[in-house]
N, CA, C and O of each residue as an XYZ file, in Angstrom:
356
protein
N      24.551     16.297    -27.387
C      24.634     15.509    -28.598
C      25.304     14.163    -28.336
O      25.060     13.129    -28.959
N      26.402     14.334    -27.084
C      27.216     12.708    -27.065
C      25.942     11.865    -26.710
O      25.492     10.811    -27.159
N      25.507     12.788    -25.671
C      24.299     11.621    -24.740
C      23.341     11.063    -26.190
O      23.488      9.842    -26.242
N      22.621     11.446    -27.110
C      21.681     10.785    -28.062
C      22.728     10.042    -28.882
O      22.304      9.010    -29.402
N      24.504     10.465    -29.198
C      25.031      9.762    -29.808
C      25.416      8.105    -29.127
O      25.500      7.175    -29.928
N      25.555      7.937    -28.167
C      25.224      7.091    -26.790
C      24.524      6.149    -26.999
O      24.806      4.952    -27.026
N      23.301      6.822    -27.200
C      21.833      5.815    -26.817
C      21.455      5.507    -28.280
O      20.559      4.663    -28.303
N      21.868      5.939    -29.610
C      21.666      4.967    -30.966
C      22.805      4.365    -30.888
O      22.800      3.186    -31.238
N      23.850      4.841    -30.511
C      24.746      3.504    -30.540
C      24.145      2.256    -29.777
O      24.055      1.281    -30.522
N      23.774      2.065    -28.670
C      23.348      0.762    -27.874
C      22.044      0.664    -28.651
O      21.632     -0.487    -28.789
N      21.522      1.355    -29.034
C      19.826      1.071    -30.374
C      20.376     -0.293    -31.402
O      19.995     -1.425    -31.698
N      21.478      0.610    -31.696
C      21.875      0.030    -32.991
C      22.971     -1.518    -32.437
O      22.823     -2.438    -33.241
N      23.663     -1.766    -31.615
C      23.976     -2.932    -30.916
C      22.723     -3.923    -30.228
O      22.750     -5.146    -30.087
N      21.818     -3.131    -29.921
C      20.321     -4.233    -29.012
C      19.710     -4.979    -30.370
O      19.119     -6.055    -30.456
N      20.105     -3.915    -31.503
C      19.748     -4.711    -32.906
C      20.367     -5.435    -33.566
O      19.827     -6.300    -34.255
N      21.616     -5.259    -33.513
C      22.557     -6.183    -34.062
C      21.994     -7.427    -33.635
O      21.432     -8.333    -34.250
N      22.354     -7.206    -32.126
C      22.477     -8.558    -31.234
C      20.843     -9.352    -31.697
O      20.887    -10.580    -31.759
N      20.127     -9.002    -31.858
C      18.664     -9.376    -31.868
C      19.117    -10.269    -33.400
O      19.485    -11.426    -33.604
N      18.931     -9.361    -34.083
C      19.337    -10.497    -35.789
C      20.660    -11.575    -35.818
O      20.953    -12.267    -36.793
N      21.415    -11.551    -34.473
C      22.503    -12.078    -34.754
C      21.746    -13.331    -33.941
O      21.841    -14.353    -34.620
N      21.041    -13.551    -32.724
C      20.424    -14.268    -32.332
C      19.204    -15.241    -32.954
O      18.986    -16.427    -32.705
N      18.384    -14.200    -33.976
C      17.023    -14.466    -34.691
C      17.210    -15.365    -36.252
O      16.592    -16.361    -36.628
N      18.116    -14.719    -36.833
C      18.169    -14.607    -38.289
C      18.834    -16.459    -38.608
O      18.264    -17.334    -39.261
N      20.174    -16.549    -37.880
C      20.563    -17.716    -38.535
C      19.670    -19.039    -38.294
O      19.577    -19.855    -39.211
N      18.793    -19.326    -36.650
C      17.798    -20.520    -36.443
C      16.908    -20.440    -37.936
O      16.719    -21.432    -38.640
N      16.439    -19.141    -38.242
C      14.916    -19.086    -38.891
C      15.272    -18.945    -40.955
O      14.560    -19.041    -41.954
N      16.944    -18.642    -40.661
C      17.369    -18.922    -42.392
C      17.393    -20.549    -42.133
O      16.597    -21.245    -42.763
N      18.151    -21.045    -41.367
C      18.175    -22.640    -41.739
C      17.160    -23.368    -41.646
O      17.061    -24.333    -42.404
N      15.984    -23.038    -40.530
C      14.526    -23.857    -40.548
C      14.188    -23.471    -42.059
O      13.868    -24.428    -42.764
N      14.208    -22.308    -42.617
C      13.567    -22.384    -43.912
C      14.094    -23.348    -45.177
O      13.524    -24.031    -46.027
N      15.692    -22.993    -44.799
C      16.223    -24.261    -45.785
C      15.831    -25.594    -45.562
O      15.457    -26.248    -46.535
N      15.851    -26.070    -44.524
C      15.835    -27.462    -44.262
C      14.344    -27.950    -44.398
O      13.842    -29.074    -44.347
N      13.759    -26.544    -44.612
C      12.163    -27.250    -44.650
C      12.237    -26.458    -46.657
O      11.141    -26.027    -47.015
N      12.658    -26.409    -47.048
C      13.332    -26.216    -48.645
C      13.755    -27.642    -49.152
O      13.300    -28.170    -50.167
N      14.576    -28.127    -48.409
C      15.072    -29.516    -48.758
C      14.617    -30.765    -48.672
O      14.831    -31.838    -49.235
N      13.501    -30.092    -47.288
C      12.828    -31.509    -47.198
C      11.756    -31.728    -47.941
O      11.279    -32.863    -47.915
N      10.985    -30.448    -48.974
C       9.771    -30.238    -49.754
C      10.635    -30.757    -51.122
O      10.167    -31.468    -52.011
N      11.998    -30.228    -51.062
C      12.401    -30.649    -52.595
C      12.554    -32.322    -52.708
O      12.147    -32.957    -53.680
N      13.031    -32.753    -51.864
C      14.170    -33.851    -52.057
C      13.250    -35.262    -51.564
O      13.402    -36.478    -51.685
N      12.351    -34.468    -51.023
C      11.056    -35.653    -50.342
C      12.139    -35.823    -48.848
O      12.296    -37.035    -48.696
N      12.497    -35.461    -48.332
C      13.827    -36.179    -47.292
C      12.674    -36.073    -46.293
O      11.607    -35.490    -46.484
N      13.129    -36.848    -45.002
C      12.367    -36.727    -43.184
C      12.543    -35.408    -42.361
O      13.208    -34.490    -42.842
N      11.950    -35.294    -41.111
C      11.881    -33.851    -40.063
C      12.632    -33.395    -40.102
O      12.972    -32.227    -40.293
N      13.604    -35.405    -39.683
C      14.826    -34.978    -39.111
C      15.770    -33.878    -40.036
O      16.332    -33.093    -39.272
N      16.040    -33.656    -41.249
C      16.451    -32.354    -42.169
C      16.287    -30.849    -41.243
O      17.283    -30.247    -40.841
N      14.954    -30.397    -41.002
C      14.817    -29.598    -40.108
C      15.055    -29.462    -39.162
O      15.222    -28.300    -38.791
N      15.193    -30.411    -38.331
C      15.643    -30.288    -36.709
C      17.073    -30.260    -37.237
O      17.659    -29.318    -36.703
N      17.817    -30.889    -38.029
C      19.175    -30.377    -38.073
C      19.818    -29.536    -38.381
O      20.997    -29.411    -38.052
N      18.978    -28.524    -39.312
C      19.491    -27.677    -39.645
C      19.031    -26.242    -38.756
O      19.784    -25.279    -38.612
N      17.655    -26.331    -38.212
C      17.648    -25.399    -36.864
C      18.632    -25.811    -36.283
O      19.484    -24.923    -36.289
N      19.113    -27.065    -35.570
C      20.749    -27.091    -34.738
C      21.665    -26.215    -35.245
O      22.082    -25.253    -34.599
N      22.067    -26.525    -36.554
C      23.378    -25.642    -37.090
C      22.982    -23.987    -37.195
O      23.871    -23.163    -37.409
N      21.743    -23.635    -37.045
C      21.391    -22.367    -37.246
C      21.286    -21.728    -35.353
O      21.649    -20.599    -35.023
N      20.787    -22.646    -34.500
C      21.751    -22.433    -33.236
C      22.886    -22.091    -33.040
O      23.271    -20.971    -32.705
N      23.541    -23.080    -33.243
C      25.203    -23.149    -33.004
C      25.831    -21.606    -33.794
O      26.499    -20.729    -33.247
N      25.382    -21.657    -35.141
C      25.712    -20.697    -35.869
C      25.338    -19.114    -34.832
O      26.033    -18.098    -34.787
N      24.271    -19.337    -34.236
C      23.460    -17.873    -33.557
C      24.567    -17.724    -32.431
O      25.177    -16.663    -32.301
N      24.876    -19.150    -31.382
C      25.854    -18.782    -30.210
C      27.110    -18.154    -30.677
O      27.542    -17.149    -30.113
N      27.748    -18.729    -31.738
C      28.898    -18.497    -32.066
C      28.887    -16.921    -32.549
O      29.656    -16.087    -32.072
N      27.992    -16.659    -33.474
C      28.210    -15.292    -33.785
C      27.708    -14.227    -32.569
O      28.267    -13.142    -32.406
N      26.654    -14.657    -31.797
C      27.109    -13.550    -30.088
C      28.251    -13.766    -29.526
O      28.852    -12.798    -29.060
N      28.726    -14.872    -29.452
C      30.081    -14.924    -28.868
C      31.251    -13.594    -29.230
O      31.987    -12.834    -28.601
N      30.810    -13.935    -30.907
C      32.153    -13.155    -31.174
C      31.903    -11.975    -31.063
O      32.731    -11.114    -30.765
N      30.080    -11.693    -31.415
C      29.621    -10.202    -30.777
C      30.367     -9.401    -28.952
O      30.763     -8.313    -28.534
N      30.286     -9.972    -28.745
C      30.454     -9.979    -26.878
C      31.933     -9.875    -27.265
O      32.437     -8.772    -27.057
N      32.472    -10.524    -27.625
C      34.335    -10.436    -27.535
C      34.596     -9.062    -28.111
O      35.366     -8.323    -27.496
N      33.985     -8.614    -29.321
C      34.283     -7.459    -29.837
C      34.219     -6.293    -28.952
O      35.184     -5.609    -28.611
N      32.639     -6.081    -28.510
C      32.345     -5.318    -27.590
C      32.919     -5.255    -26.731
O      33.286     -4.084    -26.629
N      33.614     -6.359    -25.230
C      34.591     -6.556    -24.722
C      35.915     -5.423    -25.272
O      35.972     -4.257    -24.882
N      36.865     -6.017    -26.188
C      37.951     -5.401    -26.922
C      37.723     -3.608    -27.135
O      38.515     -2.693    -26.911
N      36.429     -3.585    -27.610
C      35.956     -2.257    -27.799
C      36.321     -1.103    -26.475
O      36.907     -0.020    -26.485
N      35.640     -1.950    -25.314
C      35.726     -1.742    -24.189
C      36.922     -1.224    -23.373
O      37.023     -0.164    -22.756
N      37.615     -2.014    -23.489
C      38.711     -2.215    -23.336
C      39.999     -1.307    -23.831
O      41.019     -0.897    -23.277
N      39.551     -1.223    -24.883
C      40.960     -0.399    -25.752
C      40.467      1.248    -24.943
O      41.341      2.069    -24.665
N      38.895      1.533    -24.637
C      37.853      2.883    -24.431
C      39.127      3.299    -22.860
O      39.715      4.369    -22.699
N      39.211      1.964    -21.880
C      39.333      1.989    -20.693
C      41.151      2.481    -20.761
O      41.762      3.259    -20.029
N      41.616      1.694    -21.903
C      43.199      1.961    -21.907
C      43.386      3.192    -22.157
O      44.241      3.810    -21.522
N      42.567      3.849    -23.207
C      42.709      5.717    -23.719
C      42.609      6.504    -22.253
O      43.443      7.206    -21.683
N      41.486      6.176    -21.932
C      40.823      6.803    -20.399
C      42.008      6.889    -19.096
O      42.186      7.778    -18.264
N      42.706      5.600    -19.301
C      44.070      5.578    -17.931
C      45.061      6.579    -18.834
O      45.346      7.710    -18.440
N      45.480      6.104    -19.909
C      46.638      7.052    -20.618
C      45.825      8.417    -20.185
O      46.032      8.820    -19.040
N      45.224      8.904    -20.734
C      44.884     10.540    -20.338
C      44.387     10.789    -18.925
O      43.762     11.830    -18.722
N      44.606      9.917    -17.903
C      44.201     10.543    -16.733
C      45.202     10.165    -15.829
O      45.131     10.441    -14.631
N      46.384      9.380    -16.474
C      47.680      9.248    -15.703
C      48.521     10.371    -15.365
O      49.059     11.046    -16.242
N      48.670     10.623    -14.006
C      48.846     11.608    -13.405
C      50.486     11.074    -12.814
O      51.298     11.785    -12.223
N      50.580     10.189    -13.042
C      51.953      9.984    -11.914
C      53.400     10.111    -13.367
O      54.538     10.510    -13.123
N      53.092      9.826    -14.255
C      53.999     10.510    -15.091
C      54.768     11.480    -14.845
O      54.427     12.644    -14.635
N      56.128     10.922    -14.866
C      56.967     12.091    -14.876
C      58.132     11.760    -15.979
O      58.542     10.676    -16.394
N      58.572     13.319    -16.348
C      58.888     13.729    -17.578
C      59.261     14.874    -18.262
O      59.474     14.827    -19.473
């Protein structure tokens, strides 16, 4: 049961990561092409706001990856505490 509990966990992270990459470029191309149909405005609207929907995509893997990292990390600190053997006491 751990092993399938395992492999939807990384299911469910390969997905995260996918919408965290996908979602913010393709919400702001839609706005900026929203603003530029409303407002009469130029491209340039769209190309800027795909930028901020970039920036927005790196930043939120970033902080994805740091979490996971930390996650990691705290997994590796439990793992030494219970397999520390040189304790004495």
């Amino acid at each position: 049961m751990k092993k399938y509990q395992d492999l939807l966990k990384g299911a469910a992270y390969v997905t995260q990561f996918g919408f965290t990459i996908v979602c913010p470029p393709i919400v702001m191309a839609m706005l900026g092409l929203w603003l530029q149909k409303r407002f009469g405005l130029g491209s340039w609207v769209i190309m800027v706001f795909i930028l901020i929907g970039l920036i927005t995509a790196a930043s939120s893997a970033w902080s994805f990856f740091r979490t996971l990292d930390r996650q990691e990390a705290k997994k590796e600190a439990v793992y030494k505490e219970k397999t520390n053997y040189n304790k004495h006491g």
